[in-house]
C-alpha positions as CSV (number, residue, x, y, z in Angstrom):
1,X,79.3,53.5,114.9
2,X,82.1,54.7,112.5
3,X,84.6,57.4,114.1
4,X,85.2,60.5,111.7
5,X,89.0,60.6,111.1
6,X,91.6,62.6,112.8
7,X,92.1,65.9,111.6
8,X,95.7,66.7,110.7
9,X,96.4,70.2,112.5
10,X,99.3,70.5,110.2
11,X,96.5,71.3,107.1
12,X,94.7,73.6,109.0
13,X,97.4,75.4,109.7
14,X,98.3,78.0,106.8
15,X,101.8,78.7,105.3
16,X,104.4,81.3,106.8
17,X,103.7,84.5,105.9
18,X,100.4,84.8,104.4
19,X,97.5,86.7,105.9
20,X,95.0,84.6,107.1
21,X,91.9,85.1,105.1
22,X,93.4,86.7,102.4
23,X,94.8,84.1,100.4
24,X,98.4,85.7,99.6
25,X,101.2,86.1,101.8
26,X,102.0,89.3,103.7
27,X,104.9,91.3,101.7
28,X,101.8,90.9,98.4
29,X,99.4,92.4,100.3
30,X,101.1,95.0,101.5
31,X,102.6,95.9,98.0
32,X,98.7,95.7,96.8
33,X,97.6,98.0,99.5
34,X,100.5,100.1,99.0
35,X,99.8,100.2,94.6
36,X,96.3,101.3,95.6
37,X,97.9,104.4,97.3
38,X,100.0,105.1,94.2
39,X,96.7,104.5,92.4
40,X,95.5,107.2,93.9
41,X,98.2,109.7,94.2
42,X,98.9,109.7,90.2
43,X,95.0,109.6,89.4
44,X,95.1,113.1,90.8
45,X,98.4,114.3,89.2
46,X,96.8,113.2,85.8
47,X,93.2,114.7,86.6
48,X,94.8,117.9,87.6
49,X,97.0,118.0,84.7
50,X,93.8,117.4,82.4
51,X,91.5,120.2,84.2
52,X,94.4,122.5,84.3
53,X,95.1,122.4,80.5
54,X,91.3,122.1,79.4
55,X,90.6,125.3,81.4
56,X,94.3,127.0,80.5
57,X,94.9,125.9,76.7
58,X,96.7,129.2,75.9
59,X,99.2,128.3,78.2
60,X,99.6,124.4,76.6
61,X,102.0,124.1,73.4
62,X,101.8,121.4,70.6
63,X,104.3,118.4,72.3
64,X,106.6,118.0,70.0
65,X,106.8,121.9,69.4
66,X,108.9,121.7,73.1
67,X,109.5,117.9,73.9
68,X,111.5,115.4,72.2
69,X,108.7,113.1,71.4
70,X,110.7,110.4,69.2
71,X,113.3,110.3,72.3
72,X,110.9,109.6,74.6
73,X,109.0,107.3,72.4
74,X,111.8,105.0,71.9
75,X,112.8,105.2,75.8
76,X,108.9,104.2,76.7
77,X,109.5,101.5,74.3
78,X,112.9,100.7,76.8
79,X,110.5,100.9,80.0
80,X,108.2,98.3,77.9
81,X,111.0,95.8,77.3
82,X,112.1,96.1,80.9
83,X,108.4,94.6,81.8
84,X,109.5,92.1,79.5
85,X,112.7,90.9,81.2
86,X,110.8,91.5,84.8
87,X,108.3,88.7,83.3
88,X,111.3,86.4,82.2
89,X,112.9,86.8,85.5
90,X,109.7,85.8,87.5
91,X,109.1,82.8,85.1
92,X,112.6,81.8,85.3
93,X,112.5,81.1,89.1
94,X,108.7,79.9,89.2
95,X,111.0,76.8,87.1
96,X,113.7,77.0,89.3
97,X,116.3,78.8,87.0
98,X,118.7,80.4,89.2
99,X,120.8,81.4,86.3
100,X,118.3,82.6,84.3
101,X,116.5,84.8,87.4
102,X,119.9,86.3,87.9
103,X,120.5,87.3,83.8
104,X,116.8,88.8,83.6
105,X,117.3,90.4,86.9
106,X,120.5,92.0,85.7
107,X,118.6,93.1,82.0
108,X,115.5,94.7,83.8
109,X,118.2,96.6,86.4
110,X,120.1,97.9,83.3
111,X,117.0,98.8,80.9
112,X,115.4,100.8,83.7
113,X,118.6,102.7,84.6
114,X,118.7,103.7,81.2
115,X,115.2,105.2,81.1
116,X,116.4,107.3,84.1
117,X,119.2,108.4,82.4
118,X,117.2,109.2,79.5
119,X,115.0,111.7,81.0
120,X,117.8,113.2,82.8
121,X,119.5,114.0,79.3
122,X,115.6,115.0,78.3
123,X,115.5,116.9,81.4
124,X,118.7,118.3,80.8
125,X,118.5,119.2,77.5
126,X,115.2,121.1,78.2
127,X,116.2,123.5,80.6
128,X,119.3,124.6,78.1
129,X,116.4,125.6,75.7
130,X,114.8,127.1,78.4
131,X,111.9,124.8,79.6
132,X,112.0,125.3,83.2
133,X,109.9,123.8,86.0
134,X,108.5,127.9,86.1
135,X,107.5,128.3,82.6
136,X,103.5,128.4,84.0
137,X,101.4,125.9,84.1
138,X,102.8,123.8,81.4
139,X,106.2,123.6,83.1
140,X,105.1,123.1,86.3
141,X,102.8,120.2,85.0
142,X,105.2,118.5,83.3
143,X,108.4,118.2,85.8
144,X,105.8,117.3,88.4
145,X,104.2,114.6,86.8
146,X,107.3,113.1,85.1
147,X,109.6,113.8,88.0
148,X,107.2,111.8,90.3
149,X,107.2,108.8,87.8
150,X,110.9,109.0,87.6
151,X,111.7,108.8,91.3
152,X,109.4,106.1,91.4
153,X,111.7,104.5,88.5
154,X,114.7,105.3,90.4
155,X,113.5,104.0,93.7
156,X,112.5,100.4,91.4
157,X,115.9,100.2,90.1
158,X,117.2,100.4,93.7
159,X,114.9,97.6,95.1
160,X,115.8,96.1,91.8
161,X,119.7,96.1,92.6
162,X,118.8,94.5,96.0
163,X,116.8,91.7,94.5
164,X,119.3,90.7,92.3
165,X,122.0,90.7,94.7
166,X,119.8,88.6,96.9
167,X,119.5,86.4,93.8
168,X,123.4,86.0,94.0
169,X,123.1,85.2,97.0
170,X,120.9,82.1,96.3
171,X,117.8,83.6,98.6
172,X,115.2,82.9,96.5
173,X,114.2,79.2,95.1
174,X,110.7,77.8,93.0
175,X,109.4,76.9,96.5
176,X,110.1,80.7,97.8
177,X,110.8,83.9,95.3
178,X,108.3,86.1,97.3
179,X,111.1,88.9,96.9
180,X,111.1,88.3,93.0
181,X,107.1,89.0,92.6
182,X,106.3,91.6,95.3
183,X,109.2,93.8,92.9
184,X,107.7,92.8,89.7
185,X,104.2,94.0,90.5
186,X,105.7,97.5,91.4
187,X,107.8,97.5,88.5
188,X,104.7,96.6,85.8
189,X,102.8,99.1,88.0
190,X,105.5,102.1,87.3
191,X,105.5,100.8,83.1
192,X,102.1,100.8,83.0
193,X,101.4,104.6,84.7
194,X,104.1,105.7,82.3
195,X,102.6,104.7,79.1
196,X,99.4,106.3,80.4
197,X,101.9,109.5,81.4
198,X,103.2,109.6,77.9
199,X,99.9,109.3,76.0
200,X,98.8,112.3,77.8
201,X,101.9,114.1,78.2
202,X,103.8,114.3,74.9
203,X,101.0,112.3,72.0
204,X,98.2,114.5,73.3
């Protein structure tokens, strides 16, 4: 009678740091559950912006009749490119490429601090016409939706500066970049509600 063969334990046993069941590791789940929150939160900012201004329209002006809409158009198009250079980054390290990690890393970090600096010169440059967070519904609206997004920007750029300097460090490697992707899928996720924010916001 033939004896079935022994069962190495070591296959059976599943990586470090992934969630049994779930097929990814821990710090990608938790950025997943974490996205679905944000999901959430700016699905409501964007539905009560909508109701507000279908039911108020008197109290809505033509975009570019108050906002800088070729400003903010080109600085979208910088929040695009940083996407870019968080893909290259990623791919970069998938191959191994320290050198190139640590270059895209260092592009995305300084694109995305320039979109924050952007819409505080926007920001800035709105209030001195008078465009104030209590100009009704419209200003309220606006600051609230496009200061959430920016904080969120802000806070990237910081987890951004940490992952790079973790990257000069030599922490992350083609076998390991966890670090590298749990960052990139906020940062797409903070691009992609932006475009949707300035659709609405200033082409609408």
């Amino acid at each position: 009678m033939a004896h079935a063969a022994p069962i190495d334990e070591d296959m059976m046993t599943p990586p470090r740091g992934y969630e049994e069941g779930a097929g990814v590791y821990n710090e990608k789940l938790g950025m997943w559950v974490f996205l679905g929150s944000e999901v959430m939160f700016f699905t409501a900012l964007i539905g009560a912006y909508i109701i507000l201004r279908v039911a108020h329209p008197v109290s809505w002006k033509p975009p570019g009749e108050v906002l800088n809409v070729s400003l903010t158009a080109v600085n979208t198009f910088l929040l695009i490119c940083s996407s870019v250079t968080m893909v290259k980054a990623f791919a970069a390290i998938q191959d191994g490429n320290l050198a190139g990690l640590k270059r895209w890393l260092i592009a995305t970090v300084l694109i995305g601090a320039a979109f924050v600096g952007v819409q505080v010169y926007e920001y800035m440059h709105l209030i001195d016409k008078g465009f104030v967070p209590s100009e009704g519904l419209y200003g309220s609206t606006f600051y609230t939706m496009t200061g959430f997004h920016g904080f969120h920007v802000a806070m990237g750029v910081i987890c951004l500066m940490f992952v790079t300097w973790k990257a000069f460090q030599g922490k992350y490697t083609a076998a390991d970049h966890r670090g590298v992707e749990v960052v990139g899928l906020y940062w797409h996720f903070v691009d992609l509600v932006w475009i949707i924010l300035f659709t609405i916001v200033y082409l609408i």
